[in-house]
C-alpha positions in Angstrom: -11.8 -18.1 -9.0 -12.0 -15.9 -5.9 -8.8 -14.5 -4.4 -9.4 -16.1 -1.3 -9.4 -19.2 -2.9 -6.2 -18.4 -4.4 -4.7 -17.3 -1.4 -5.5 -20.9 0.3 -8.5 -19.5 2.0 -11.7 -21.9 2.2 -14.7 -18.9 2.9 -15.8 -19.0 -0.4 -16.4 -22.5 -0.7 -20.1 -22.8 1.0 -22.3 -26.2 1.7 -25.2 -26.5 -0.9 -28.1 -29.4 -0.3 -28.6 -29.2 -3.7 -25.4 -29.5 -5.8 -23.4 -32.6 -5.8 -19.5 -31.7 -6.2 -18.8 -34.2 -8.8 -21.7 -33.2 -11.3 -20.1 -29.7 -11.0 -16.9 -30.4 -13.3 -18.4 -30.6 -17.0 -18.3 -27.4 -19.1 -20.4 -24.2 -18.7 -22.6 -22.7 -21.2 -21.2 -19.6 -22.3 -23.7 -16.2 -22.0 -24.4 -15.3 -25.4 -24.7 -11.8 -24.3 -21.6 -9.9 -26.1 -22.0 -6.7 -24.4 -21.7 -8.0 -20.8 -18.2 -9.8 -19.1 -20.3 -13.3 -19.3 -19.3 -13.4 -22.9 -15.6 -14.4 -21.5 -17.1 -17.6 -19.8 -14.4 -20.2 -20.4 -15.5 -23.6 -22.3 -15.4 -27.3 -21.6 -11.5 -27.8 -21.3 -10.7 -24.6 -19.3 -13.9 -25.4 -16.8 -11.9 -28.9 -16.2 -9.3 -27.2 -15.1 -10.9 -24.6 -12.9 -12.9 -27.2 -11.2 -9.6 -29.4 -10.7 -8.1 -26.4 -8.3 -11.2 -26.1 -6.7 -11.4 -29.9 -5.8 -7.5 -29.9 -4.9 -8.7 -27.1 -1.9 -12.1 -28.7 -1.2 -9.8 -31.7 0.8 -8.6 -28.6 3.3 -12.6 -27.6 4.5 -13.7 -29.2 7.7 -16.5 -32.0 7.5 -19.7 -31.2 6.5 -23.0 -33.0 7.1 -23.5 -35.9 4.9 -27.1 -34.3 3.4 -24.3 -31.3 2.4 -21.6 -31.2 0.1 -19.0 -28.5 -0.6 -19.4 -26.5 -4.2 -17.4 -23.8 -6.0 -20.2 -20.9 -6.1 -19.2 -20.0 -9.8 -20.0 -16.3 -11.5 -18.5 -14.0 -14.1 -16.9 -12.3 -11.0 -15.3 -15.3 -9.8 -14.1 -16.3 -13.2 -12.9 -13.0 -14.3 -10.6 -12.9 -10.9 -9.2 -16.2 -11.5 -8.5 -15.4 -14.9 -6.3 -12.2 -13.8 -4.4 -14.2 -11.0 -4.1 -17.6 -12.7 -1.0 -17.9 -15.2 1.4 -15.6 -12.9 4.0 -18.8 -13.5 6.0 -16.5 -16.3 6.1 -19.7 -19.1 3.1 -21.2 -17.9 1.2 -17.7 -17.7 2.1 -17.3 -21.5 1.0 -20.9 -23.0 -2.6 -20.1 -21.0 -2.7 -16.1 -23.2 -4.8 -18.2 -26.1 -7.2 -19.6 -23.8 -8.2 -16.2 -22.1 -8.1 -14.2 -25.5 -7.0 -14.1 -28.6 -4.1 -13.0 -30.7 -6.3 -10.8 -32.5 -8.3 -10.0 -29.4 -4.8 -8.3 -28.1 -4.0 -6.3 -31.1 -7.4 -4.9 -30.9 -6.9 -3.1 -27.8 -2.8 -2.2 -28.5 -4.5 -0.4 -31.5 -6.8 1.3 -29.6 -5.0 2.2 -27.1 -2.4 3.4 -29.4 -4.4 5.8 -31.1 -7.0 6.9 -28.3 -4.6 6.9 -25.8 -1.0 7.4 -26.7 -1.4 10.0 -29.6 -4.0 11.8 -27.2 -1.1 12.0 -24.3 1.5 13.1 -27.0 -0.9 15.5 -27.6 -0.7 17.1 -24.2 3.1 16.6 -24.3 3.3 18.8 -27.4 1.4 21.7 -25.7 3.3 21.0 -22.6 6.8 21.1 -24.6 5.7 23.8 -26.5 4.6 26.2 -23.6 8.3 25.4 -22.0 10.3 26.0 -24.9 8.4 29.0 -26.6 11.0 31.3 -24.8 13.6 31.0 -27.3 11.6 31.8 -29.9 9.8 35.0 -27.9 13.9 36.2 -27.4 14.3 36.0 -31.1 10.8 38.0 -31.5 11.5 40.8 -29.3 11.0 39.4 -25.8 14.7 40.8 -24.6 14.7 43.9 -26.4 11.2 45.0 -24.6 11.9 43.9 -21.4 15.2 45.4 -21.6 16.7 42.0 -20.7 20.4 41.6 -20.4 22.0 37.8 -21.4 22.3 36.7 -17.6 18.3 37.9 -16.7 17.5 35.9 -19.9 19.7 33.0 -18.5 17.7 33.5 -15.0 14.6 32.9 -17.2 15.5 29.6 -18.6 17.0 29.1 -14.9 14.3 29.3 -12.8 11.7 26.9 -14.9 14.0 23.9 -14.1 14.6 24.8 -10.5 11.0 24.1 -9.2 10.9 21.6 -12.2 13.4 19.9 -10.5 12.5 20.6 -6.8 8.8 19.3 -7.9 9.5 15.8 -9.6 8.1 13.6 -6.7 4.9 14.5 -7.7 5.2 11.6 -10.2 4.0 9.9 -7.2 0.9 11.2 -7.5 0.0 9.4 -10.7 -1.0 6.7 -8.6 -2.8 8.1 -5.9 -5.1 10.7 -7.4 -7.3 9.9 -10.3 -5.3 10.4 -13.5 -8.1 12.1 -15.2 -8.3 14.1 -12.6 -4.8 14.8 -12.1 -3.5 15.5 -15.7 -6.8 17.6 -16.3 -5.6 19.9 -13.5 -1.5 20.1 -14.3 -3.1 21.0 -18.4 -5.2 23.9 -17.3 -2.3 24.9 -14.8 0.3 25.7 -17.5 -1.8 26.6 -19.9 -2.9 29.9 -17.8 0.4 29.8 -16.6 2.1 30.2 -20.4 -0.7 32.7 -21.4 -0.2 34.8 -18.6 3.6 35.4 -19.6 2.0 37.4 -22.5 1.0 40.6 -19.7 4.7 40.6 -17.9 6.0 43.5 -17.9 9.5 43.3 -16.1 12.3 40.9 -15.4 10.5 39.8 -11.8 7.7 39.2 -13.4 8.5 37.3 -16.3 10.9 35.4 -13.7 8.1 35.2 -10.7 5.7 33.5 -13.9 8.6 31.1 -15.3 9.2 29.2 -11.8 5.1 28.5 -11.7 5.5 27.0 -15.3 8.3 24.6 -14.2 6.0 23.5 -11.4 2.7 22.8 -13.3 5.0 20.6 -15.8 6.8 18.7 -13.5 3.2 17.2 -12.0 2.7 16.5 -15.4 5.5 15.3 -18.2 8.1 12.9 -16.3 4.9 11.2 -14.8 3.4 10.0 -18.3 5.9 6.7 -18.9 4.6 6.0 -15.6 1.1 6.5 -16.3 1.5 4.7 -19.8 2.6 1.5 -17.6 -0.7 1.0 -16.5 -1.8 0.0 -20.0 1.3 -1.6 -21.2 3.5 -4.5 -21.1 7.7 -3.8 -20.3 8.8 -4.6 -23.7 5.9 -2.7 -25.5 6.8 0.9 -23.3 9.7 2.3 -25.6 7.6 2.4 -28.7 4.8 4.1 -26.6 7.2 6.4 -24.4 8.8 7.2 -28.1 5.6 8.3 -29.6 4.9 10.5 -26.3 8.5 12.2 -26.4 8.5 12.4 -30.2 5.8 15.0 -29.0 8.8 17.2 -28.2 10.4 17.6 -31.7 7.6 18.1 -33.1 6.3 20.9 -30.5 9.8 22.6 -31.5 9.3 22.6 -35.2 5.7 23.4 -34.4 6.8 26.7 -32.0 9.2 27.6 -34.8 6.9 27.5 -37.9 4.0 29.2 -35.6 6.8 31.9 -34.6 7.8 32.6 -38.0 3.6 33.1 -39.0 2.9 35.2 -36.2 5.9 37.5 -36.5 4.8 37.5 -40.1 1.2 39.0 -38.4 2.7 40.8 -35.7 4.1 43.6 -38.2 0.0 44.2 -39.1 -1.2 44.2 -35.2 -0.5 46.9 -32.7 0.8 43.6 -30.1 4.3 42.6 -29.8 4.9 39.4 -31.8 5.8 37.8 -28.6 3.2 38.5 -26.5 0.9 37.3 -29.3 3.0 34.1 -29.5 2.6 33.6 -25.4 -1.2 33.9 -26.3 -1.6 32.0 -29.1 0.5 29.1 -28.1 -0.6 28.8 -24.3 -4.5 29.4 -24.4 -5.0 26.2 -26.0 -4.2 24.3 -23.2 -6.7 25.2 -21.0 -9.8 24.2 -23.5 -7.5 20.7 -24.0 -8.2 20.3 -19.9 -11.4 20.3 -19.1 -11.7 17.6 -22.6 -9.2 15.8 -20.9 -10.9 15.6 -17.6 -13.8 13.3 -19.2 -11.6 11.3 -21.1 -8.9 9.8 -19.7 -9.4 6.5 -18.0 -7.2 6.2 -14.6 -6.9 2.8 -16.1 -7.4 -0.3 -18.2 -11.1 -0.8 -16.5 -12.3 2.8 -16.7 -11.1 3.4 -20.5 -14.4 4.6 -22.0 -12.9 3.9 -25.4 -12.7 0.0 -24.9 -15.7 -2.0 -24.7 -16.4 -4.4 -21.7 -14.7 -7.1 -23.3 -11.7 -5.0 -24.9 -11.4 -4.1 -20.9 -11.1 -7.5 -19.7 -8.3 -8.3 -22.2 -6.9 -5.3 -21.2 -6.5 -6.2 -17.4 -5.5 -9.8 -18.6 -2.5 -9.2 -20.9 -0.5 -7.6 -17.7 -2.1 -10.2 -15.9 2.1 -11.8 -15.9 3.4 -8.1 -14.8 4.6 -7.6 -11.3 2.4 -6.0 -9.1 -0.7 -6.6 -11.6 -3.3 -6.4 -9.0 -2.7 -2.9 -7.7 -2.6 -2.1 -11.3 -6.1 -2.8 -11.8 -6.8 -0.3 -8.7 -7.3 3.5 -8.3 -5.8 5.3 -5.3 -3.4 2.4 -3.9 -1.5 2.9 -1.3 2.4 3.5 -2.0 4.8 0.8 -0.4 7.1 2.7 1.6 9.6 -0.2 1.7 9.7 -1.1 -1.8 10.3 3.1 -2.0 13.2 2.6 0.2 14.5 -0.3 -1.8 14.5 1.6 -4.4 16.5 4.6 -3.3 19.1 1.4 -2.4 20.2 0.5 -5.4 23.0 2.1 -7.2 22.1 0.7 -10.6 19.4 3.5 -10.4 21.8 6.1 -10.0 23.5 5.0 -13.0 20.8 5.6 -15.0 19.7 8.7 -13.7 23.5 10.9 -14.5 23.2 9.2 -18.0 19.8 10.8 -18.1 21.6 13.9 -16.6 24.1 14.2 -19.2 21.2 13.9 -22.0 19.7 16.4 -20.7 22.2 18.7 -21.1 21.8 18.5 -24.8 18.3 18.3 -24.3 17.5 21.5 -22.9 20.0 23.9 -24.5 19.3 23.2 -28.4 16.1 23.5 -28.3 15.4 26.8 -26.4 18.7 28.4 -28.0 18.7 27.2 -31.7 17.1 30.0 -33.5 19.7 32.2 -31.6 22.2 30.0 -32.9 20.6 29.8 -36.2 20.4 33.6 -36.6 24.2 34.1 -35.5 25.1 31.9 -38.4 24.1 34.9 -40.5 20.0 34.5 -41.6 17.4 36.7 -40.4 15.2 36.6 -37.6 12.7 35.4 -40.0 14.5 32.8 -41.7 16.4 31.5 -38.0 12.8 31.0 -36.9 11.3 28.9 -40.4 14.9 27.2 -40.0 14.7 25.7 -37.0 12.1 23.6 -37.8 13.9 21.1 -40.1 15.9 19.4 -37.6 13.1 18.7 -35.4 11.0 16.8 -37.8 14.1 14.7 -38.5 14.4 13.5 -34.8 11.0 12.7 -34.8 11.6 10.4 -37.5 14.5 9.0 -35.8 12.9 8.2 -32.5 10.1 6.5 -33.3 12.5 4.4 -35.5 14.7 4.1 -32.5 11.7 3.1 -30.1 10.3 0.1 -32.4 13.6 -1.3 -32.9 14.4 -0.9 -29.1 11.2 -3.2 -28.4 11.6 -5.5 -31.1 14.7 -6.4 -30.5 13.9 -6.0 -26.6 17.2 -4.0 -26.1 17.6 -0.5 -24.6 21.6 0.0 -23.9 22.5 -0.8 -27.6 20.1 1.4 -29.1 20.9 4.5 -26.3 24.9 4.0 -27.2 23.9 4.6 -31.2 22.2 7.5 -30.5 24.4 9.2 -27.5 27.0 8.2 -30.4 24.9 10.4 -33.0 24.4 13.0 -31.1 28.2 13.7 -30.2 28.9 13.3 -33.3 26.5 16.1 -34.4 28.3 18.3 -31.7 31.2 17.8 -32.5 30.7 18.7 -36.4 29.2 21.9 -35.1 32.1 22.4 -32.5 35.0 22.2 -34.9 33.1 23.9 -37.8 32.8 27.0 -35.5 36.8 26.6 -34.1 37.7 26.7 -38.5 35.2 29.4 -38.9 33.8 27.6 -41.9 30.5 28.1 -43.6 27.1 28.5 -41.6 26.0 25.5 -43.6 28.5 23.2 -42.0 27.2 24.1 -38.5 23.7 24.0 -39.3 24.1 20.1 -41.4 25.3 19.2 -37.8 22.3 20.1 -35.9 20.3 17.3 -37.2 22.1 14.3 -35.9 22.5 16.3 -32.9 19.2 17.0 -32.1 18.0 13.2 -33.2 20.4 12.1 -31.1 19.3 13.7 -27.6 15.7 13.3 -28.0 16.1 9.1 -29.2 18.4 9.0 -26.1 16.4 10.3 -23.5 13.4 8.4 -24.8 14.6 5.1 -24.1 16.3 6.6 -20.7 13.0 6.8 -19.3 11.8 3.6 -20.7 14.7 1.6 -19.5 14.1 2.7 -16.2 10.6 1.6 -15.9 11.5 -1.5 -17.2 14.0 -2.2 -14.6 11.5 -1.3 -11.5 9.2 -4.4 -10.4 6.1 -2.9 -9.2 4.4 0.4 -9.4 6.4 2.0 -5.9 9.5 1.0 -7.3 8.6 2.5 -10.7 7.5 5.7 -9.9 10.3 6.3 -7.1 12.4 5.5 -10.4 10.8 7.6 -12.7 11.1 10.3 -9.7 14.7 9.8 -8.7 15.8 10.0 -12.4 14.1 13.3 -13.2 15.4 14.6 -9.9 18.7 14.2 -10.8 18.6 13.9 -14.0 17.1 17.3 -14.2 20.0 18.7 -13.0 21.3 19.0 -16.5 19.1 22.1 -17.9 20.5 24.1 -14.9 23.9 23.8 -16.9 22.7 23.2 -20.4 20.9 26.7 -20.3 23.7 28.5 -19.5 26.3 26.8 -22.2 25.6 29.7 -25.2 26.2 32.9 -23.5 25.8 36.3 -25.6 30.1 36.1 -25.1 30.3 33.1 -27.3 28.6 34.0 -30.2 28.1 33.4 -33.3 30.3 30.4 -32.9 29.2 28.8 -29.4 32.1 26.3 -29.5 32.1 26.0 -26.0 29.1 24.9 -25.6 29.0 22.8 -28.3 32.0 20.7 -26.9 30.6 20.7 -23.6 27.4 18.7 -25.3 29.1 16.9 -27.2 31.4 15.3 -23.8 28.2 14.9 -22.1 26.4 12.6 -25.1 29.9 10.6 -25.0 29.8 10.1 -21.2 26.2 9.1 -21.8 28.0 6.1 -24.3 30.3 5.2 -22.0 27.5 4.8 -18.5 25.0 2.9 -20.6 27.7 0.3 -22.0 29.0 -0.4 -18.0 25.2 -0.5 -16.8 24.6 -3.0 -19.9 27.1 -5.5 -17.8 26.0 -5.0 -15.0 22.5 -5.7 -15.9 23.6 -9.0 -17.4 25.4 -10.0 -14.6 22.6 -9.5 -12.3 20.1 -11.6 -14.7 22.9 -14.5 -14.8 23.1 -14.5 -11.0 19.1 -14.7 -10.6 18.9 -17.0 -13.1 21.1 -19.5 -11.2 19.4 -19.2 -8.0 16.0 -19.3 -9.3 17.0 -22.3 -11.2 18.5 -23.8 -7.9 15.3 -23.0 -6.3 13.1 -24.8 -8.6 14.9 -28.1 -8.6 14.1 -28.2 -4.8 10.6 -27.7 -4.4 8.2 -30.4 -4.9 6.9 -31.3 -7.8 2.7 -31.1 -6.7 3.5 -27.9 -4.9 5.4 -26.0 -8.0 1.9 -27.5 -10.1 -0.3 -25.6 -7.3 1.9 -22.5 -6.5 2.6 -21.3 -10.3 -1.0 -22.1 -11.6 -2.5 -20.2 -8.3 -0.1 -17.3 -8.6 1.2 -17.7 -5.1 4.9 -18.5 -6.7 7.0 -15.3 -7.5 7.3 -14.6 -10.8 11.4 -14.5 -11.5 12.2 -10.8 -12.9 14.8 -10.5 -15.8 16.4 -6.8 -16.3 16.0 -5.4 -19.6 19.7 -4.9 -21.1 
């Protein structure tokens, strides 16, 4: 049905000499074309209850001549609109799923998506990760010793990537006014020349000057992709996808640290330092990836050249129920200033985002400071590298575990308090191991809950706060706000294992290991919260209900014109 039927308007409804209204209500003859949108024509029962809502708003036209009667001009157009709006009641809107596709239909394009879309992002994400957090393992294979770099300058290094990561975060925005493809092709090729060039610095200033440009290029890029993933996914079906996309990171480390340990193995037979090679190796990559990604990456569910026409269709109609599922369907919409001011309103926001503050503490430090810590405990630069890797399959592992079970069970809090809970834990067994100067194995078993447990919790940070925004403004002013300040954290995770602390880094350690427990103790108070707020709405959306009439709740929740009630995600 046109939207300007739904929306009570009568312009589409046009006299025809030739059509009598009544004959017009038995079923359609589907097109038996299965490459073209016709092939979604709706039989006999659905057509009854199209041409019911188009009879209901016939009685609202003005009189016609008497040789003339009012019609419904029906197309594949027309259909396929009212197939998107209608169902927008929440419970009604789900009983009506089987009658616009199938079960099967839907798992068809979650697949594909899946594995065209999500593994190709994670991709991205790895060479992103892996470009940032390279450093450490360039410091292990030489970087500080031929720049002549003292512990603070390296510090500065790590320092100066987060500050115009941090100072460039609303360009999350972006996702949603510039085509995607064309945006994420442009951030890929950025750091990628960006990360390659760090192989020719020749100074501190340099190195610094080179580091800062990195941050930027990222942050249009990484804390954007939950958002982006949102145009393809339902609320509860993000955390799985979000934790395939951040399991990226993990893996990148282990990845940096098994290619650092091969190319210092090549380095001793090549007249370049091992690092350089690494900055090379590592970073060109990227920019071949862009211009791949350029061509394929759809800015959304209607433009994904890996879905045919019909797999696009049931794309658009299984969010069909989200809020703010029109704009969805469109490229280059226009933000809504007011819901961005809402959004910067409410303090349940800010709750998440110093949770996602304090994960990030541990976030940042391990990863880009482990083979130091690794090599303190005794082993050799060689060994510290092939080490690190270990640990980062392990969380891998863990949050894509963590991610399923958070959508299955459609719970975020309970699943971020195990694993801020895991990964204090793991700090802690590092923390005192180093304060009783026991054996190097002790501190390195407590790595891997450590590490699983930062990387699982700021997975389903960034999923839980998507899921908590209504429409695509709110979300990405979210996803903005919490990387702004939650961002924060790397300043003073990069600075917790100073050259003064070693081998031991117990300071640091127990710094961490406060911040995952503080982390704990936020995401239990924002779970009451959040259950106090869907308690309240569902009394007053209840009250609501029982007043309006009974013909009007039939018209306004089949038509989409009656708000859809939202329900946090505890």
């Amino acid at each position: 049905m046109p939207p300007s039927l739904v929306n009570g308007s009568t312009e589409s409804l046009q006299p025809s000499p030739k059509t009598d209204v009544t004959s017009s209500t038995g079923p359609m003859t589907p097109e038996t074309d299965s490459n073209s949108d016709n092939d979604t024509n709706m039989a006999g029962g659905f057509e009854d209850l199209n041409r019911t809502f188009e009879l209901k708003n016939i009685s609202h036209l003005p009189s016609h001549s008497n040789d003339a009667e009012p019609i419904y001009h029906d197309s594949p157009e027309n259909r396929d609109s009212f197939d998107e709006q209608r169902g927008q009641g929440g419970e009604n809107g789900r009983k009506d799923s089987f009658m616009l596709y199938t079960p099967d239909e839907e798992r068809a394009v979650i697949k594909r998506l899946d594995r065209r879309l999500v593994l190709f992002m994670a991709f991205l994400y790895l060479l992103s990760f892996l470009d940032r957090s390279n450093i450490g393992n360039a410091k292990v294979a030489g970087l500080s010793y031929d720049l002549g770099l003292s512990s603070s300058q390296y510090e500065w290094l790590l320092t100066a990537f987060y500050i115009t990561y941090i100072g460039f975060q609303w360009m999350t925005l972006l996702y949603r006014v510039i085509p995607a493809h064309a945006y994420i092709a442009v951030c890929v090729i950025s750091w990628g020349l960006i990360a390659s060039l760090q192989s020719l610095a020749g100074s501190f200033a340099s190195m610094l000057i080179l580091r800062g440009l990195l941050g930027m290029a990222e942050a249009a890029f990484s804390p954007g992709v939950p958002f982006y993933l949102s145009f393809f996914f339902k609320r509860e079906e993000l955390a799985l996808r979000t934790g395939l996309f951040i399991s990226a990171a993990p893996l990148a480390t282990s990845l940096a640290s098994s290619l650092a340990w091969l190319i210092m193995k090549a380095g001793e037979r090549v007249p370049i330092s091992a690092w350089r090679l690494l900055f090379v190796i590592e970073g060109f990559p990227s920019i071949i990836v862009a211009v791949f990604a350029f061509y394929y990456l759809p800015d959304g569910p209607g433009t994904a050249k890996f879905l045919t026409r019909r797999q696009k269709k049931v794309a658009r109609l299984r969010l069909r129920n989200e809020k703010d599922a029109k704009q969805m369907f469109s490229h280059g919409s226009k933000l809504n200033f007011r819901e961005i001011f809402q959004t910067f309103l409410d303090p349940k926001l800010y709750i998440t985002a110093l949770c996602f503050f304090s994960a990030n503490v541990a976030y940042a430090s391990l990863p880009i400071h482990l083979p130091t810590i690794v090599n303190e405990m005794g082993y050799t630069a060689l060994m510290s590298q092939a080490l690190s890797a270990p640990p980062y399959l392990i969380a891998f592992v863990f949050v894509l575990a963590t991610a399923y079970l958070s959508d299955r069970y459609r719970s975020r809090s309970v699943f971020v308090c195990i694993s801020a809970l895991m990964g204090a834990s793991g700090y802690l067994i590092i923390a005192i191991a180093g304060k009783r100067e026991m054996s190097a194995g002790w501190r390195y078993a407590g790595v891997y809950p450590a590490a699983a447990g930062f990387f699982s919790a700021v997975t389903l940070l960034i999923t839980w706060t998507l899921n908590n925004q209504e429409s695509d403004s709110k979300k990405g002013t979210g996803l903005a706000t919490l990387n702004i300040i939650g961002q924060f954290g790397p300043l003073l995770g990069t600075r917790l294992y100073p050259d003064s602390d070693k081998p031991y880094y117990v300071r640091g350690m127990s710094v961490c290991a406060g911040f995952m427990l503080l982390v704990f103790l936020l995401s239990l108070i924002l779970r009451v919260i959040l259950i106090r707020e869907n308690s309240k709405s569902t009394a007053t959306y209840s009250l609501a209900a029982s007043q309006d009439d009974e013909e009007e709740l039939v018209d306004k929740e089949v038509l989409g014109a009656r708000p859809v009630r939202f329900k946090y995600m505890t």
